[in-house]
Backbone as CSV, one residue per row, in Angstrom:
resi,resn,N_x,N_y,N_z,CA_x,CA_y,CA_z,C_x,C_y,C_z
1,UNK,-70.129,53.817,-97.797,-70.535,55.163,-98.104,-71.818,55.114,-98.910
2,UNK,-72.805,55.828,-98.479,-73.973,56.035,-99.511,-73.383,56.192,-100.871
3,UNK,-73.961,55.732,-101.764,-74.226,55.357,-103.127,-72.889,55.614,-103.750
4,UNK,-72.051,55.037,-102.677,-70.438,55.579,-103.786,-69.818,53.826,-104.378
5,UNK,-70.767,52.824,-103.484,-70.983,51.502,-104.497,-71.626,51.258,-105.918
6,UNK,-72.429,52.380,-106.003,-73.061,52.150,-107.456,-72.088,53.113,-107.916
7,UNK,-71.517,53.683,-107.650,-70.768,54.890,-108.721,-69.055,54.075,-108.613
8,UNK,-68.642,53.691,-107.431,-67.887,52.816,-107.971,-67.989,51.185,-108.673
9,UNK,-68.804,50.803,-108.941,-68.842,49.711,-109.929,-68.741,50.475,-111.178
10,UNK,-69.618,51.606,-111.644,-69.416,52.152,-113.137,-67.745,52.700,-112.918
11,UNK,-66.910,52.829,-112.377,-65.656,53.535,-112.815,-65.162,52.637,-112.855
12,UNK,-65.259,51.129,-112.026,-64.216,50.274,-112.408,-64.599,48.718,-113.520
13,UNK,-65.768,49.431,-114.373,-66.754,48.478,-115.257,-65.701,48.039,-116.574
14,UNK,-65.242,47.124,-116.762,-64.114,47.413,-118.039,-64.630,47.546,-119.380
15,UNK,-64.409,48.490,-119.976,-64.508,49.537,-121.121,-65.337,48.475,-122.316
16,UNK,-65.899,49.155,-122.669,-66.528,47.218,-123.870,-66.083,48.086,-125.138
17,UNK,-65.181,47.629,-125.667,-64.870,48.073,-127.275,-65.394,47.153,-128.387
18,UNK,-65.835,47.840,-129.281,-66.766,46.766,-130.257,-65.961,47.044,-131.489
19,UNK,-64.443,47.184,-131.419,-63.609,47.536,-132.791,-63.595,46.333,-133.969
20,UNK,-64.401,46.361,-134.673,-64.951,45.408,-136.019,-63.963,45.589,-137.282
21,UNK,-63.055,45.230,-137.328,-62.060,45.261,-138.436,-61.752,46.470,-138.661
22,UNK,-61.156,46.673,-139.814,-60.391,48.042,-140.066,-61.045,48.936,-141.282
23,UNK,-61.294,50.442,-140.827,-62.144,51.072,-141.873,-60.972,51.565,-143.110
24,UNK,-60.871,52.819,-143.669,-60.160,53.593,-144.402,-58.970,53.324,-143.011
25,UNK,-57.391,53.829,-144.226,-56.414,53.839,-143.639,-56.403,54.816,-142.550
26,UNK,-57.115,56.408,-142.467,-57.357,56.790,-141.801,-57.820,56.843,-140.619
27,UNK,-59.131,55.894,-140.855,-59.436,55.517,-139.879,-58.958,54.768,-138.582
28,UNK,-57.607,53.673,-139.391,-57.097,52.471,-138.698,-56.102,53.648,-138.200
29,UNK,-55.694,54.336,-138.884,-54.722,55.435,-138.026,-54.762,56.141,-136.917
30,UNK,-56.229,56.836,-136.931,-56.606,57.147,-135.669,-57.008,56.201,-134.915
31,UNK,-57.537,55.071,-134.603,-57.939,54.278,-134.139,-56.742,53.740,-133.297
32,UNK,-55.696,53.493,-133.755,-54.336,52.961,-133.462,-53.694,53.824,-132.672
33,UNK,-53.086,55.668,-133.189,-52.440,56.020,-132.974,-53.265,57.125,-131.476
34,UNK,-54.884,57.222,-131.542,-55.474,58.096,-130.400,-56.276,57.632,-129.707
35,UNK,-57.337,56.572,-130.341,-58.626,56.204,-129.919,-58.073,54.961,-128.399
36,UNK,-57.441,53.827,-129.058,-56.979,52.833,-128.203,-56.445,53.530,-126.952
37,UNK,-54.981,54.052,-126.810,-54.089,55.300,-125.803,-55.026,55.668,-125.505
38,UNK,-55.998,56.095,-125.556,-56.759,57.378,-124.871,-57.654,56.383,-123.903
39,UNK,-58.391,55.332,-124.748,-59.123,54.372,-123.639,-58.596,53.797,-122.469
40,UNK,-57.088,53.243,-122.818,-56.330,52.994,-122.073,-55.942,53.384,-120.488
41,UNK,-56.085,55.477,-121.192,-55.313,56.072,-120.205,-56.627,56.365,-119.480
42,UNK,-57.654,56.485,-119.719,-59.346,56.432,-119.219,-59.338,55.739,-118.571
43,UNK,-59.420,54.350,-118.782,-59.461,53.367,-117.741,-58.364,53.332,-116.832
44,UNK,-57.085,53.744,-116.780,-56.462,53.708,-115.764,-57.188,55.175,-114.670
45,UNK,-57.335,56.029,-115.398,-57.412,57.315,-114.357,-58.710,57.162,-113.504
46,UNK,-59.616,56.086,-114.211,-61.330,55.314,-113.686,-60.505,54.827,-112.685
47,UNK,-59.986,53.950,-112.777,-58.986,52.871,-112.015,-58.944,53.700,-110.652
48,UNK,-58.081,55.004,-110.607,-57.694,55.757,-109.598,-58.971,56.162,-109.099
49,UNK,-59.563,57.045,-109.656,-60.477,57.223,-108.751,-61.637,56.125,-108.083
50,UNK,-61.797,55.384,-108.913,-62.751,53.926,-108.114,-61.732,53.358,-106.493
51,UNK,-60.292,53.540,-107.139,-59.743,52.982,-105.758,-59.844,54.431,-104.853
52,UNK,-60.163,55.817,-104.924,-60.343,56.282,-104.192,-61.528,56.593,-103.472
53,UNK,-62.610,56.158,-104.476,-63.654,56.390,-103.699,-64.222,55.011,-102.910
54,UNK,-63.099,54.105,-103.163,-63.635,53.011,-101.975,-63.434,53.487,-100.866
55,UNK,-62.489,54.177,-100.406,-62.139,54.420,-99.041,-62.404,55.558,-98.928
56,UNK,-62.900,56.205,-99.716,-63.814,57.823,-99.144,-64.632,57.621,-97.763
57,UNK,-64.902,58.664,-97.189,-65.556,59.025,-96.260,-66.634,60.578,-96.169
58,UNK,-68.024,60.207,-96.151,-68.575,61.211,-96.524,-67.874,62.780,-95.230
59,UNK,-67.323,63.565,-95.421,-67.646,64.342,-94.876,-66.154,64.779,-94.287
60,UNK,-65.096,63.588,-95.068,-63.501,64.253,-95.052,-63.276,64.699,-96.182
61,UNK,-62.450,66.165,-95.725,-62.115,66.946,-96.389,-60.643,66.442,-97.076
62,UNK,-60.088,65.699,-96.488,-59.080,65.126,-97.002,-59.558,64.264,-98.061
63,UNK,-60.512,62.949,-97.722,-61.071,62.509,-99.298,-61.209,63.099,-100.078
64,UNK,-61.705,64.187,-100.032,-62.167,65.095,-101.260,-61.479,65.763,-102.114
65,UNK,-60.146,66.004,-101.117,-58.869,66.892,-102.150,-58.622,65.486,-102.553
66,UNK,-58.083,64.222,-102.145,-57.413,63.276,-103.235,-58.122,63.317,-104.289
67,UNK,-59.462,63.087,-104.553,-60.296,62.551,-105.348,-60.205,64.146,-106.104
68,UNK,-60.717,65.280,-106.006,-60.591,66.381,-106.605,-58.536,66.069,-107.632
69,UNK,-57.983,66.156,-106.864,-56.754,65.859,-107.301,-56.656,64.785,-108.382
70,UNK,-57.348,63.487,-108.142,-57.746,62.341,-109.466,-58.344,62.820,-110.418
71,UNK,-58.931,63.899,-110.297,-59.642,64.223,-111.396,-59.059,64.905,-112.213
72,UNK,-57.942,66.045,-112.020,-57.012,66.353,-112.870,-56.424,65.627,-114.035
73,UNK,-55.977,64.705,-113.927,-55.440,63.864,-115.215,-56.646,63.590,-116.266
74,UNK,-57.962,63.237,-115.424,-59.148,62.923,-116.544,-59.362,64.299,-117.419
75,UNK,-59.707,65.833,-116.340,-59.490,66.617,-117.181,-58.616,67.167,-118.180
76,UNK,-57.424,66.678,-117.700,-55.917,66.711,-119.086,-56.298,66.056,-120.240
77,UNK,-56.850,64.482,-120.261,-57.294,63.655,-121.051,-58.008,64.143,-122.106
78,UNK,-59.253,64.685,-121.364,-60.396,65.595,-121.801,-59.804,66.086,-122.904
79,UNK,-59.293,67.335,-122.574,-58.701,68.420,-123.328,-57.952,67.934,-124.518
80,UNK,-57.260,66.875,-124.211,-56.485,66.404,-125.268,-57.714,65.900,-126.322
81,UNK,-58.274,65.059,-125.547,-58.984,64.289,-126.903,-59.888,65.403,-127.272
82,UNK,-60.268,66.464,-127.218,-60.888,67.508,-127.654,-59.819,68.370,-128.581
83,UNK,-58.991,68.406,-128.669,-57.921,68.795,-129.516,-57.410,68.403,-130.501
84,UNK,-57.613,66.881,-130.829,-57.468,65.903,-131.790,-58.340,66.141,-132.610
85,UNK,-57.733,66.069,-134.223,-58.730,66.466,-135.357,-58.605,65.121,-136.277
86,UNK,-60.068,64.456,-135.743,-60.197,63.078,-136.147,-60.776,62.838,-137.748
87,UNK,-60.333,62.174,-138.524,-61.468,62.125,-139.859,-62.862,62.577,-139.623
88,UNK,-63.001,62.976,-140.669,-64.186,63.465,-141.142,-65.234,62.678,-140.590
89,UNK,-65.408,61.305,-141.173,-66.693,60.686,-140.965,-66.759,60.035,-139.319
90,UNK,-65.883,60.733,-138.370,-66.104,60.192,-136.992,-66.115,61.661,-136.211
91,UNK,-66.004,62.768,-136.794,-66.359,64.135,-136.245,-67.432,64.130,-135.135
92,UNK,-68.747,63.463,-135.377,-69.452,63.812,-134.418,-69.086,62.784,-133.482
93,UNK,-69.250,61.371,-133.504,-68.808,60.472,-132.447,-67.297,61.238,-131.357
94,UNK,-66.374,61.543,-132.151,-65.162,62.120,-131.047,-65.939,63.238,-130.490
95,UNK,-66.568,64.130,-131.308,-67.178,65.309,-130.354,-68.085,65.013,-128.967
96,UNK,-68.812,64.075,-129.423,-69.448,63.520,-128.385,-68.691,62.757,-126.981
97,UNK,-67.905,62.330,-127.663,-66.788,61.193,-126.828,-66.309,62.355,-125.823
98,UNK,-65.280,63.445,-126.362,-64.551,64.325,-125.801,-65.870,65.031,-124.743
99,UNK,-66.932,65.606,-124.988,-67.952,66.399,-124.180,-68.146,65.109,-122.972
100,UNK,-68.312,64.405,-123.210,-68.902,63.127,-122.119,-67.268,62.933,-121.281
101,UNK,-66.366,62.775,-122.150,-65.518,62.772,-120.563,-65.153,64.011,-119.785
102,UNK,-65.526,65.652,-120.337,-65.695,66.660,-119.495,-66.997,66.790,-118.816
103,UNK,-67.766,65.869,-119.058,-68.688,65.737,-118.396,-68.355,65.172,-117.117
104,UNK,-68.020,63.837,-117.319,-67.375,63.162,-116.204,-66.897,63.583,-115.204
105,UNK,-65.600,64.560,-115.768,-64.498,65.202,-115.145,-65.769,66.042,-114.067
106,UNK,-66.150,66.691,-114.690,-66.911,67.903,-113.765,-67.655,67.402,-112.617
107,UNK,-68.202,66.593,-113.200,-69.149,65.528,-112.424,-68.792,65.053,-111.007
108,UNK,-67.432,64.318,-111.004,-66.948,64.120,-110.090,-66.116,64.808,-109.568
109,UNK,-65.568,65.724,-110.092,-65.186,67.369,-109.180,-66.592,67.710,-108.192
110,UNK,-67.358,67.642,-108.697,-68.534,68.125,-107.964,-69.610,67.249,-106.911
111,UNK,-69.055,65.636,-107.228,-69.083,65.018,-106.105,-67.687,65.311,-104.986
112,UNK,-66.635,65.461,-105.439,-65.967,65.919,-104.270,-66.406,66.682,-103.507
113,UNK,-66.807,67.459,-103.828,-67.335,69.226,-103.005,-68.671,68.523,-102.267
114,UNK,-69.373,67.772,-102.941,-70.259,66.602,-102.060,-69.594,66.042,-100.824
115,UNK,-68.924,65.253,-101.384,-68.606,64.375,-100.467,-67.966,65.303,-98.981
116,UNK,-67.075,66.459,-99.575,-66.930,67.295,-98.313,-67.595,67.652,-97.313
117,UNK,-69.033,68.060,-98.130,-69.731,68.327,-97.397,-70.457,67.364,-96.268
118,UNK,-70.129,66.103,-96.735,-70.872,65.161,-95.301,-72.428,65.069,-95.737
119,UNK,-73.477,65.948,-96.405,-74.395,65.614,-96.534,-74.998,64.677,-97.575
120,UNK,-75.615,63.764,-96.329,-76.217,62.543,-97.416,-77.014,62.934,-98.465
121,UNK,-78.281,63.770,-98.844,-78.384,64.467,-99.658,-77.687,64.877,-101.212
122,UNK,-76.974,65.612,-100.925,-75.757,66.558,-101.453,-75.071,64.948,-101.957
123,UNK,-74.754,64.124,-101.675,-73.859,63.092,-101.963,-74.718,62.178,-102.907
124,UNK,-75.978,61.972,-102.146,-76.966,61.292,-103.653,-77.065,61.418,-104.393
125,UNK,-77.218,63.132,-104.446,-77.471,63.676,-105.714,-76.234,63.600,-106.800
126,UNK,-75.103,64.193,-105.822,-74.026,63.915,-106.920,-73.594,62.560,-107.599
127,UNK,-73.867,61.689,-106.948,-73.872,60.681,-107.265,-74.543,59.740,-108.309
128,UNK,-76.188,60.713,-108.389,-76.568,60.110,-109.828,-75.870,60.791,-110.793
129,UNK,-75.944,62.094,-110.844,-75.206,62.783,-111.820,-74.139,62.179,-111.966
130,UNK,-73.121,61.993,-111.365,-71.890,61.276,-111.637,-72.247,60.076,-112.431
131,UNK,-73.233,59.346,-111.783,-73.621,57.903,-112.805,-74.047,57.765,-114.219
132,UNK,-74.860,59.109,-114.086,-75.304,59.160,-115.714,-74.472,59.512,-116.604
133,UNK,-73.264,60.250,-116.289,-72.316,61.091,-116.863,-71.171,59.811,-117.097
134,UNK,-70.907,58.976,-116.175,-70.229,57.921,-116.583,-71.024,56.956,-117.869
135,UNK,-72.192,57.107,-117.753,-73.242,56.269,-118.324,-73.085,56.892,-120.026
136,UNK,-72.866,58.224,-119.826,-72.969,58.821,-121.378,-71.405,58.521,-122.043
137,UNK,-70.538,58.569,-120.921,-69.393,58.138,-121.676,-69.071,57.205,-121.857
138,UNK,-69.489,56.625,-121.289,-69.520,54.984,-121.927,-70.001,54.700,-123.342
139,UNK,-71.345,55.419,-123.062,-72.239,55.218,-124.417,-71.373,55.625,-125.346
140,UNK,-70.858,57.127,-124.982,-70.431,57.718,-126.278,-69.024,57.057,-127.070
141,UNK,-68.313,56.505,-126.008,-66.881,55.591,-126.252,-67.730,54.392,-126.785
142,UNK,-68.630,54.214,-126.452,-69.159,52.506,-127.947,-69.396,53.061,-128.921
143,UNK,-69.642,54.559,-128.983,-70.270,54.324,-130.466,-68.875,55.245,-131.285
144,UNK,-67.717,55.874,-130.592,-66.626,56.267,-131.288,-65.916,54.700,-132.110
145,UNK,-66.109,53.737,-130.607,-65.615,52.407,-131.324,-66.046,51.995,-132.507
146,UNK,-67.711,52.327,-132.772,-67.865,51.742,-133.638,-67.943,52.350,-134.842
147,UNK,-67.451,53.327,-135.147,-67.524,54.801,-136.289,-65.980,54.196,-136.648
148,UNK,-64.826,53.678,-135.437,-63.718,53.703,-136.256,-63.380,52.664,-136.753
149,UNK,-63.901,51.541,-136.154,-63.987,50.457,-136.490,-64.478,49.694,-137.902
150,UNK,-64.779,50.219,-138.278,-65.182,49.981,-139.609,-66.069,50.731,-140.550
């Protein structure tokens, strides 16, 4: 499939955590009890959709509902970690974290509706967007790591 090799290598890239010892008890609390679980459940729901967009096909409508359908759990995720009221001194890193995986989410909702469509075009495009949007959450998950981390 056009460019759904570069967009699946970033979903199935494994997560780089840079967790550097333990900050305030707080910190090790959230870190333990939301930050880890949440990466976890990220990389599995990456997991799903990378195995679905190997076998996508530009221009089935059936690919597109599975993969639309994968994306549900990331947006559950989303929401959650946007709901979590993290210490103080990692406020902006989770804010950032949480916006970048509704980024994601959307992202590849909107390569589905791509990919439906069959046009190569329409599929490129979504496809960088999708990349950069994986690209920011990535970024933004190194630097939550490293706010809780110490």
């Amino acid at each position: 499939m056009i460019g759904a090799g570069q967009l699946l290598a970033l979903l199935v890239l494994p997560a780089v955590v840079v967790l550097a010892g333990c900050g305030g008890d707080q910190l090790k609390t959230f870190r333990e009890q939301h930050v880890r679980p949440i990466e976890r459940r990220v990389d599995q729901e990456r997991a799903q959709l990378a195995a679905l967009l190997q076998g996508a096909h530009p221009g089935s409508r059936r690919d597109a509902r599975a993969l639309r359908a994968a994306v549900v759990p990331l947006e559950a995720t989303a929401a959650k970690v946007a709901a979590l009221s993290p210490p103080d001194s990692v406020t902006a890193e989770h804010r950032a974290y949480a916006a970048a995986l509704k980024g994601v989410a959307r992202e590849m909702r909107r390569f589905a509706g791509a990919l439906a469509t069959g046009s190569t075009s329409t599929i490129r495009r979504e496809v960088a967007r999708s990349r950069d949007a994986i690209g920011a959450m990535q970024s933004a998950q190194i630097a939550l790591d490293k706010a809780v981390g110490g």
